[in-house]
DODREN-111113 format. One record per residue (C-alpha): y negated, z, x negated. Coordinates in steps of 0.02 Angstrom, whole numbers. Each point is the difference from the previous one (the first is absolute). Layout:
# DODREN-111113
<torvo><yy>Y</yy><zz>Z</zz><xx>X</xx></torvo>
...
***
This chain:
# DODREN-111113
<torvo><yy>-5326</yy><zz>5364</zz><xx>-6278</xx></torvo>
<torvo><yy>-148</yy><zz>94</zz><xx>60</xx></torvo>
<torvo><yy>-156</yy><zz>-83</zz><xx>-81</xx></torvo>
<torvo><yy>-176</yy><zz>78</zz><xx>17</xx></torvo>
<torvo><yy>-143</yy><zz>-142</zz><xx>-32</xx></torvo>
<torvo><yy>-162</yy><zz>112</zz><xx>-40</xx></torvo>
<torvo><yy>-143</yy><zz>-150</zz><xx>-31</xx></torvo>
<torvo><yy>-164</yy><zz>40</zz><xx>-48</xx></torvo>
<torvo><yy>-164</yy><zz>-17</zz><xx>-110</xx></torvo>
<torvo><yy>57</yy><zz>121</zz><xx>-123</xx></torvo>
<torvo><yy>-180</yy><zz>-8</zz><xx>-65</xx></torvo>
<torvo><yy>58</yy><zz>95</zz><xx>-111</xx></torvo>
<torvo><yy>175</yy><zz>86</zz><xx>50</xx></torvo>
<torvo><yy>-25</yy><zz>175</zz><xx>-9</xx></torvo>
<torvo><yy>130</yy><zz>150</zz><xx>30</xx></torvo>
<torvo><yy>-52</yy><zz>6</zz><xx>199</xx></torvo>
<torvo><yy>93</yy><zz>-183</zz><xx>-4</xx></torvo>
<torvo><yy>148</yy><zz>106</zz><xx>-62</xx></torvo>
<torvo><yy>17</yy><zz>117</zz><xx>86</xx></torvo>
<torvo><yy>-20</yy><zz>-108</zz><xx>169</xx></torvo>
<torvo><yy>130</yy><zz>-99</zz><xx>-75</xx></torvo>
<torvo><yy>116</yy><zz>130</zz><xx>-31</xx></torvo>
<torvo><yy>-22</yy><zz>102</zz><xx>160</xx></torvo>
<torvo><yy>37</yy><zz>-155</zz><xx>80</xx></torvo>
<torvo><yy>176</yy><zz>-30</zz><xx>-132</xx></torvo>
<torvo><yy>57</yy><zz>182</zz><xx>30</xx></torvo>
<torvo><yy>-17</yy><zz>34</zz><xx>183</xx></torvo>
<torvo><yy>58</yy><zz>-159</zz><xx>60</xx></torvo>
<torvo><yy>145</yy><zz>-32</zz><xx>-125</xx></torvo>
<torvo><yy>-62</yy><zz>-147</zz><xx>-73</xx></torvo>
<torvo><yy>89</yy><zz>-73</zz><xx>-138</xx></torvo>
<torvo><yy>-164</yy><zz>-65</zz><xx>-78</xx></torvo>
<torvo><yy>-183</yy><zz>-46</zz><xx>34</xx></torvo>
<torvo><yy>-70</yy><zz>-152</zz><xx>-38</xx></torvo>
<torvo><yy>-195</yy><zz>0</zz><xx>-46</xx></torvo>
<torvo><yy>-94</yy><zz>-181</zz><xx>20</xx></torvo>
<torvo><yy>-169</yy><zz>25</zz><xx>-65</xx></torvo>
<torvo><yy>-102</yy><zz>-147</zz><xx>70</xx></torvo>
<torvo><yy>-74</yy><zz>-148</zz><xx>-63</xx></torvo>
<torvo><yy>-189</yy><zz>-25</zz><xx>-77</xx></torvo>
<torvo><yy>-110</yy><zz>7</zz><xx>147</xx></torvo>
<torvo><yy>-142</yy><zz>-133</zz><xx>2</xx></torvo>
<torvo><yy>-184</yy><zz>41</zz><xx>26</xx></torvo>
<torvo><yy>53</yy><zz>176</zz><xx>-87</xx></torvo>
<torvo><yy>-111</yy><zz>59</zz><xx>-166</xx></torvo>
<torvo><yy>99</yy><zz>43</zz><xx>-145</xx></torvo>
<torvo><yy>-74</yy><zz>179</zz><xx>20</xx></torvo>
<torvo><yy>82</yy><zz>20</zz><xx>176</xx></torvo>
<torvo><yy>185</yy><zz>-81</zz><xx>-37</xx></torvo>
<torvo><yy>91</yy><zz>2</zz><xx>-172</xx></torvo>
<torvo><yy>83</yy><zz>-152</zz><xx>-52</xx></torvo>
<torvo><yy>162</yy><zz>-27</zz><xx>83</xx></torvo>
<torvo><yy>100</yy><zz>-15</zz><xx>-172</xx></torvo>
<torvo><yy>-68</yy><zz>185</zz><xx>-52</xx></torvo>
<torvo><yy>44</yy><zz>82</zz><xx>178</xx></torvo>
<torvo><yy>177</yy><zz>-75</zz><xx>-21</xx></torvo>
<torvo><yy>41</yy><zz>78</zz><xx>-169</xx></torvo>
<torvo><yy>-89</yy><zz>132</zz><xx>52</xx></torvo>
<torvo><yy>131</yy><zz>48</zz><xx>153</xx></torvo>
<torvo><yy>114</yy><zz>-40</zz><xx>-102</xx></torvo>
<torvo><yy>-35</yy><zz>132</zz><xx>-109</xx></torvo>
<torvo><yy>-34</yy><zz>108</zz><xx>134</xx></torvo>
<torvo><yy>180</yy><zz>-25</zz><xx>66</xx></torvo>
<torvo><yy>102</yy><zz>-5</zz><xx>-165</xx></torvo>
<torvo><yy>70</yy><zz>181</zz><xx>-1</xx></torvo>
<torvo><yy>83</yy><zz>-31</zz><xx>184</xx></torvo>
<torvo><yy>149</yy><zz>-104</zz><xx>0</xx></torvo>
<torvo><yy>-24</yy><zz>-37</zz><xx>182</xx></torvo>
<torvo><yy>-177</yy><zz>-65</zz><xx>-7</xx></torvo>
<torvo><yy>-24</yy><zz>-186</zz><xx>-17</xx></torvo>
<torvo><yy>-151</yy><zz>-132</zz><xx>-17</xx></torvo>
<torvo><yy>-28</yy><zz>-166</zz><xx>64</xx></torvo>
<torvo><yy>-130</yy><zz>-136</zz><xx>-42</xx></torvo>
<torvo><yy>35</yy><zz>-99</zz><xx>158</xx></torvo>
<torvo><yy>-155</yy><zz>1</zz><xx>52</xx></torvo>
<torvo><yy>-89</yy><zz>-24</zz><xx>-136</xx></torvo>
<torvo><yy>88</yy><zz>-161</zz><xx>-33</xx></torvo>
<torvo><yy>-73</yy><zz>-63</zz><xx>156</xx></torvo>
<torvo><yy>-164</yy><zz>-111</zz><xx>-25</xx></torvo>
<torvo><yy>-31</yy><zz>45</zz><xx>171</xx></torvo>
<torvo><yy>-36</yy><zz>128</zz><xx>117</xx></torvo>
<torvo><yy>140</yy><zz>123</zz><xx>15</xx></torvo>
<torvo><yy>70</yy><zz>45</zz><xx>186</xx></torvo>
<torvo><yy>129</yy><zz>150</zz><xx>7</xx></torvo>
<torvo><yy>96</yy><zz>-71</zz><xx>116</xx></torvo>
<torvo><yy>35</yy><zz>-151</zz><xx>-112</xx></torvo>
<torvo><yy>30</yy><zz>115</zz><xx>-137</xx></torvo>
<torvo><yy>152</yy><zz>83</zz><xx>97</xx></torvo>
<torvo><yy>64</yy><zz>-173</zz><xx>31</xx></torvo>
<torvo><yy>11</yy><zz>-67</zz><xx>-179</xx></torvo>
<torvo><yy>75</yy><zz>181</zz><xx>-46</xx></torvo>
<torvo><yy>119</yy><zz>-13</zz><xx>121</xx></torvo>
<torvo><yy>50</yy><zz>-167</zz><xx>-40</xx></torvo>
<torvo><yy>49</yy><zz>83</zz><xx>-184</xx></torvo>
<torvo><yy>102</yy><zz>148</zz><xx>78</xx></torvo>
<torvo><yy>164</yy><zz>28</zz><xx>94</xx></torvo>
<torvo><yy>-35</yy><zz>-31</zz><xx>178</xx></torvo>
<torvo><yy>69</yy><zz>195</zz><xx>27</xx></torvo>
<torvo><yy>-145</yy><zz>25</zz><xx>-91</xx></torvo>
<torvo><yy>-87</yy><zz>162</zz><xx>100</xx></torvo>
<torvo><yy>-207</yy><zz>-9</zz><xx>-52</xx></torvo>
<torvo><yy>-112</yy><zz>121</zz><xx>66</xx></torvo>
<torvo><yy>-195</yy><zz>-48</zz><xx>-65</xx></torvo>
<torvo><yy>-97</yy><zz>150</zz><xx>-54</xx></torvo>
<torvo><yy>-193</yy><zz>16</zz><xx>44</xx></torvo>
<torvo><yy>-122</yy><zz>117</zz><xx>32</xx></torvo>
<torvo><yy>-29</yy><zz>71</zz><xx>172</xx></torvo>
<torvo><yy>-176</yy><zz>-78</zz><xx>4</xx></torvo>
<torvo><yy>56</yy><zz>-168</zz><xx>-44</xx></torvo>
<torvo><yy>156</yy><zz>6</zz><xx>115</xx></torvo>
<torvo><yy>-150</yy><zz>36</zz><xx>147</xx></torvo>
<torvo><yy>-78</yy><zz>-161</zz><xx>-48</xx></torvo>
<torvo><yy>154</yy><zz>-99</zz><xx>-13</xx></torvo>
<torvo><yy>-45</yy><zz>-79</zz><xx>182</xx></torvo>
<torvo><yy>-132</yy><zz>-111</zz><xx>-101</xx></torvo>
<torvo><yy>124</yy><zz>-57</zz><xx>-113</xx></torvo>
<torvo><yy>109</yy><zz>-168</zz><xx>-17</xx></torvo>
<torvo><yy>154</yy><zz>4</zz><xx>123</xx></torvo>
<torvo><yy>-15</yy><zz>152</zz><xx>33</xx></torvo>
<torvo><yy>124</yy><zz>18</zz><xx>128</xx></torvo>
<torvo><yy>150</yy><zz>-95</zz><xx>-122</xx></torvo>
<torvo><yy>-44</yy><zz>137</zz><xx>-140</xx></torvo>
<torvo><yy>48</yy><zz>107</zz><xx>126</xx></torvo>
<torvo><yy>162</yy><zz>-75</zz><xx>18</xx></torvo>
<torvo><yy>30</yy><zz>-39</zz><xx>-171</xx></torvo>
<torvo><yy>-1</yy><zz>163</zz><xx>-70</xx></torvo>
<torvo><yy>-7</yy><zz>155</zz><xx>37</xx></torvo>
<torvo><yy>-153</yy><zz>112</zz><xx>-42</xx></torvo>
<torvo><yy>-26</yy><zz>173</zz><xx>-72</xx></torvo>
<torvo><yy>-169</yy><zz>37</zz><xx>14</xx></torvo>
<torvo><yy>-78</yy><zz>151</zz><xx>-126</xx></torvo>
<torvo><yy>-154</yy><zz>151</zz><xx>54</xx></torvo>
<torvo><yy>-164</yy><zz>-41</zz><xx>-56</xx></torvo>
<torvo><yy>-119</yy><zz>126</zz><xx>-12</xx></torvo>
<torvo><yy>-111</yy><zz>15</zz><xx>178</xx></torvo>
<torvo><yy>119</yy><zz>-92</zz><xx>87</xx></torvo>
<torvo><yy>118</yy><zz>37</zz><xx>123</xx></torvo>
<torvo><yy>171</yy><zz>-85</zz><xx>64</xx></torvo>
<torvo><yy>-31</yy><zz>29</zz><xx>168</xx></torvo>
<torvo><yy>-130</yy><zz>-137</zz><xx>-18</xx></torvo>
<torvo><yy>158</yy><zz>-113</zz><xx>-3</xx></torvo>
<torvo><yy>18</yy><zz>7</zz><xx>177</xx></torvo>
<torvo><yy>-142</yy><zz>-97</zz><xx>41</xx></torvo>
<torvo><yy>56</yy><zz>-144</zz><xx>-89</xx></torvo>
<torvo><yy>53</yy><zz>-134</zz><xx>131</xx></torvo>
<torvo><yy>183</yy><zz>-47</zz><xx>-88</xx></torvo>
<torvo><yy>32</yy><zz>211</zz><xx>-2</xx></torvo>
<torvo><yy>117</yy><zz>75</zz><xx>113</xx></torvo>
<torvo><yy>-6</yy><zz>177</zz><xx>-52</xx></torvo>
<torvo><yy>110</yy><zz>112</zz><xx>89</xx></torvo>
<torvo><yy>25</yy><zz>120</zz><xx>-120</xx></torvo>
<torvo><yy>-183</yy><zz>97</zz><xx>-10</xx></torvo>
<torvo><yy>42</yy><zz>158</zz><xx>-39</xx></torvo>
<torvo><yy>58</yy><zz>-51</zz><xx>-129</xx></torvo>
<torvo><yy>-136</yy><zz>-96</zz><xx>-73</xx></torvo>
<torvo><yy>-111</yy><zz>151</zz><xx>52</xx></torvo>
<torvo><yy>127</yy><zz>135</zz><xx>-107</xx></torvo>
<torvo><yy>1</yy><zz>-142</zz><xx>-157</xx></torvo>
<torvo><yy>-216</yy><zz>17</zz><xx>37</xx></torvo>
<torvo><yy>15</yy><zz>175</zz><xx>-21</xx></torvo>
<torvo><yy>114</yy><zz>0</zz><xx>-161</xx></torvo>
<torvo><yy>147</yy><zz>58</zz><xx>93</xx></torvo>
<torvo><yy>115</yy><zz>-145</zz><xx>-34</xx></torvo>
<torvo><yy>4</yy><zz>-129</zz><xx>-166</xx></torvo>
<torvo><yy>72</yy><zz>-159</zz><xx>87</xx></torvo>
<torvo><yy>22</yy><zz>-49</zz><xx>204</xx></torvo>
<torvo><yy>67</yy><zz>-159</zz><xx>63</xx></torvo>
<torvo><yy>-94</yy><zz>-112</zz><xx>112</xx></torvo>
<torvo><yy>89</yy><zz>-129</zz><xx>91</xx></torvo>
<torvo><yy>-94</yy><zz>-187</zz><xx>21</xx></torvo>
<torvo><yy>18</yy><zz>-93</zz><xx>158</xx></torvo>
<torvo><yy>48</yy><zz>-132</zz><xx>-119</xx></torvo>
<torvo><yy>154</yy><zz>122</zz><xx>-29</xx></torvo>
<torvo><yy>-43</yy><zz>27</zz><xx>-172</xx></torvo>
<torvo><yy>-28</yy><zz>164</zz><xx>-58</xx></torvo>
<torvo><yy>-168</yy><zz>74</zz><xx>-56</xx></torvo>
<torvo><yy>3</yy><zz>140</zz><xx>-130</xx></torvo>
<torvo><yy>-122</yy><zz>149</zz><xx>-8</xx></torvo>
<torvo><yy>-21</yy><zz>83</zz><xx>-177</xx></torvo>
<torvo><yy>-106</yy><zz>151</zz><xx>-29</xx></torvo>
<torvo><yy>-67</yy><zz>34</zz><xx>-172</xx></torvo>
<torvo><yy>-105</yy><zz>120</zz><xx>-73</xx></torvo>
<torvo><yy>-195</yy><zz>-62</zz><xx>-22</xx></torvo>
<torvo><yy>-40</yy><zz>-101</zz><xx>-145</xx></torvo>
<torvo><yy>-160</yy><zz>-53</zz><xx>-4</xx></torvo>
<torvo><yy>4</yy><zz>-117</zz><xx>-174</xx></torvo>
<torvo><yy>-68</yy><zz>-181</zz><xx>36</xx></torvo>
<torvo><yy>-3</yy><zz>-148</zz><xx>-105</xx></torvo>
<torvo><yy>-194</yy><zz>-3</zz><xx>20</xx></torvo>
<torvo><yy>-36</yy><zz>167</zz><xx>-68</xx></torvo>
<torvo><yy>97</yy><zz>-35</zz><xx>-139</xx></torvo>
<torvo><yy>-73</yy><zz>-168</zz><xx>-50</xx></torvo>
<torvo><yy>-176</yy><zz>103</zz><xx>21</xx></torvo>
<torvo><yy>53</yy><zz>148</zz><xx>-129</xx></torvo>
<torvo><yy>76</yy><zz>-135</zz><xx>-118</xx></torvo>
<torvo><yy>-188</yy><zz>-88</zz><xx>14</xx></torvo>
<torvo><yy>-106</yy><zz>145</zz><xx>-27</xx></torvo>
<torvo><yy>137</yy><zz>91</zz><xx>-132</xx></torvo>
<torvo><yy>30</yy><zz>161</zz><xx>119</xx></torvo>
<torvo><yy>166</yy><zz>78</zz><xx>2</xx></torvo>
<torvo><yy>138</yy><zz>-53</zz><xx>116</xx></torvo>
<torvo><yy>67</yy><zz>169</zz><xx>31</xx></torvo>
<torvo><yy>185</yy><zz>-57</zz><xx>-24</xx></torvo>
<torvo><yy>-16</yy><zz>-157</zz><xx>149</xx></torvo>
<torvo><yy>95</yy><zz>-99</zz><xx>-91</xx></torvo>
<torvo><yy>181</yy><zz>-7</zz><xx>-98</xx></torvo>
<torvo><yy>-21</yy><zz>23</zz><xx>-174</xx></torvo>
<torvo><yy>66</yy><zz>-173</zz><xx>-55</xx></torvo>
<torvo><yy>-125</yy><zz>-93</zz><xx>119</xx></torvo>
<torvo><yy>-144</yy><zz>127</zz><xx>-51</xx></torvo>
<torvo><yy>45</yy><zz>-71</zz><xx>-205</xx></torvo>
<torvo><yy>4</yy><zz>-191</zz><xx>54</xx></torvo>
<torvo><yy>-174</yy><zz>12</zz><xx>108</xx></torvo>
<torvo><yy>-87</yy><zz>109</zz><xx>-164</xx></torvo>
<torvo><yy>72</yy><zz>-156</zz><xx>-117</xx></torvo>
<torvo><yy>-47</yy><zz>-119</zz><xx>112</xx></torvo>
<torvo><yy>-169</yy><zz>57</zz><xx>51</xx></torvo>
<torvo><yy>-82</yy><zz>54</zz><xx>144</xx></torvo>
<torvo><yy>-27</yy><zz>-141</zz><xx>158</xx></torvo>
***
């Protein structure tokens, strides 16, 4: 099995989470993606972060017409702080040890991933596919210190919207995915401000999580 693990905020999910998610399903062959919205953040005013138990229903809403979209509360089961690497290693320990999983993140995370815990056994643990954002550019990976990039022209014709998806090998020997999607610029904190002040959300969101947020009220 081929399992994508697409973590996140998901404050709320909106249909740029889907389409990340399925860019990353369809051009890498996964057999399913499985997104782990994270745990209540302390210090964090209700008007920045919605309650963990409404961001969970919410994706799963968000995910219920595809088949191979799954959630996961592991995370927010945790009482404390939440470390992806010791996320992959409890979800491991509850698949086949064939088990291929390939994390999903955003090219601007994935560039600050040297400040994160272990970051060197994530990068043995997994693989990584690792999705445009907007005013970035993947040649920037190379100056990461755990890169090894041999293939730049490639990264350069993916830059320039000449390729979807380009494989990166990891001196860990893990593989690093590149995944090229058109812009979206929806975020969670845009949304939470229109809900606020009443304003349209100009189709951000899917329908079914656009109904539960209206009955719930805005945050």
């Amino acid at each position: 099995m081929k399992l994508g693990l697409y973590g996140g905020a998901f404050n709320p999910v909106h249909r740029c989470h889907l389409i990340v998610a399925e860019a990353a399903y369809r051009r890498l062959g996964l057999d399913a993606v499985l997104f782990i919205p994270t745990g209540d953040p302390p210090h964090k005013p209700s008007s920045e972060f919605i309650p963990s138990a409404h961001r969970l229903e919410m994706v799963g809403l968000a995910i219920a017409p595809y088949p191979y979209f799954q959630v996961s509360d592991i995370e927010m089961r945790r009482s404390t702080k939440s470390y992806s690497i010791d996320t992959i290693r409890e979800i491991q320990q509850h698949h086949p040890p064939d088990t291929q999983m390939v994390f999903i993140i955003g090219l601007d995370a994935f560039l600050e991933l040297p400040t994160w815990r272990e970051p060197e056994a994530l990068l043995s643990t997994c693989d990584f596919a690792v999705v445009a954002r907007s005013g970035w550019t993947f040649l920037s990976l190379d100056e990461l210190p755990f890169m090894d990039v041999q293939n730049k022209g490639e990264l350069a014709k993916i830059d320039r919207g000449e390729l979807d998806v380009a494989k990166v090998p990891l001196k860990s020997g893990r593989a690093l995915w590149v995944i090229r999607i058109p812009p979206c610029e929806v975020s969670g904190k845009e949304i939470r401000s229109r809900l606020r002040n009443r304003r349209d959300l100009e189709n951000f969101l899917p329908a079914d999580v656009e109904s539960y947020i209206r009955r719930m009220g805005p945050h």
